[in-house]
C-alpha positions in Angstrom: 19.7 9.4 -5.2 16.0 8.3 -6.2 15.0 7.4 -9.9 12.0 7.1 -11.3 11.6 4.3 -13.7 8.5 4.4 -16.4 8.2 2.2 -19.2 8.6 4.4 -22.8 7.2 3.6 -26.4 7.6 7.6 -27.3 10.1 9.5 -28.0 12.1 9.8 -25.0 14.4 6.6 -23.9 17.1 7.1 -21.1 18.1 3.2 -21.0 17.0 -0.1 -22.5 17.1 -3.6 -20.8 19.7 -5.7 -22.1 17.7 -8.7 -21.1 14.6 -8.1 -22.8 15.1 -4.4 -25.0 11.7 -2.7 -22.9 12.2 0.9 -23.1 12.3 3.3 -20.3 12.6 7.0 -19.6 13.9 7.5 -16.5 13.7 11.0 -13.7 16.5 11.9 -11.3 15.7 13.0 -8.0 18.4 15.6 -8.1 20.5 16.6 -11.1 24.0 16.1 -10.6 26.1 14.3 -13.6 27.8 12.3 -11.3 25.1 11.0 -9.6 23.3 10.7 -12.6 25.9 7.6 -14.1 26.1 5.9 -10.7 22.1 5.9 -10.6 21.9 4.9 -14.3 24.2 2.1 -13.0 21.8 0.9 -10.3 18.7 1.1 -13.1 20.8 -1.0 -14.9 21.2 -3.7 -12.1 17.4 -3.4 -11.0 16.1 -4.0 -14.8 18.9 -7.1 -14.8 18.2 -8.3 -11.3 14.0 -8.0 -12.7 14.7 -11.4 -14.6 15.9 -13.4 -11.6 12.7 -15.5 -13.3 11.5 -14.9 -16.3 13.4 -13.1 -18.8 10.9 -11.5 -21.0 9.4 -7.7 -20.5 6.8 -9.0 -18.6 9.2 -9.5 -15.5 9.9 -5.4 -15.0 6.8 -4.1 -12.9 3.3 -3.1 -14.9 3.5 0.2 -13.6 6.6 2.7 -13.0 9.0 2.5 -10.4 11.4 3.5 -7.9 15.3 3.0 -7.5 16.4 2.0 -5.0 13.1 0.3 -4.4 10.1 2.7 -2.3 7.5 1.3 -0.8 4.8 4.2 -1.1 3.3 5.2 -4.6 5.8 6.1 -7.2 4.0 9.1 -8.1 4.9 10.5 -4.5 8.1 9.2 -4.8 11.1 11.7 -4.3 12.1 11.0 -7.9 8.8 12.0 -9.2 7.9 15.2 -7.4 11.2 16.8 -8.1 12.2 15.8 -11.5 9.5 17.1 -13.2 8.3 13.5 -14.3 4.5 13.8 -16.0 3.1 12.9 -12.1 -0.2 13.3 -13.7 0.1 10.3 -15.4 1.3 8.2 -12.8 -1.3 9.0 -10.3 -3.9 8.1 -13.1 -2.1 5.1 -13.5 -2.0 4.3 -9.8 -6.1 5.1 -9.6 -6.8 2.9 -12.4 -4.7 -0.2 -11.0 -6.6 1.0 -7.6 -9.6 0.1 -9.2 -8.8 -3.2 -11.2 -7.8 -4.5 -7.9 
């Protein structure tokens, strides 16, 4: 199963890195409980295995993202189109870093 990760300073926090405390909300590809814990497991990992080098917040991606890892952009991700994620966002997001670059 995919998840979307995206960093959260509202109301809506799925899962906190232990190694730092950045907040996230995360979206489930599909909706199944006990899917849902084994891919909360593997966010868990990804955040943990995000400070390999540096162990502040600034180690996670800038932008949102996918696990297990996708290449393509995470508002087309899997995760994204089917769990009702605010896409809009995230393609706004993916513009504007477009642009930067």
């Amino acid at each position: 199963m995919q998840v979307l990760c995206m960093a959260s300073s509202g109301d809506r926090v799925d899962i906190v890195c232990p190694a730092c405390g950045q907040k996230y909300a995360v979206y489930y590809s599909r909706q199944l409980t006990a899917e849902c814990e084994s891919a909360l497991a593997a966010v868990h990992a990804a955040l943990l295995g995000h400070h390999e080098k540096d162990q502040t917040a600034a180690a996670h991606p800038s932008g949102a993202f996918n696990v297990p890892e996708w290449k393509g952009p995470a508002h087309m991700s899997g995760a994204a189109l089917l769990s009702g994620a605010p896409i809009h966002r995230l393609a706004d997001n993916a513009a504007e870093e477009r642009l930067a670059s």
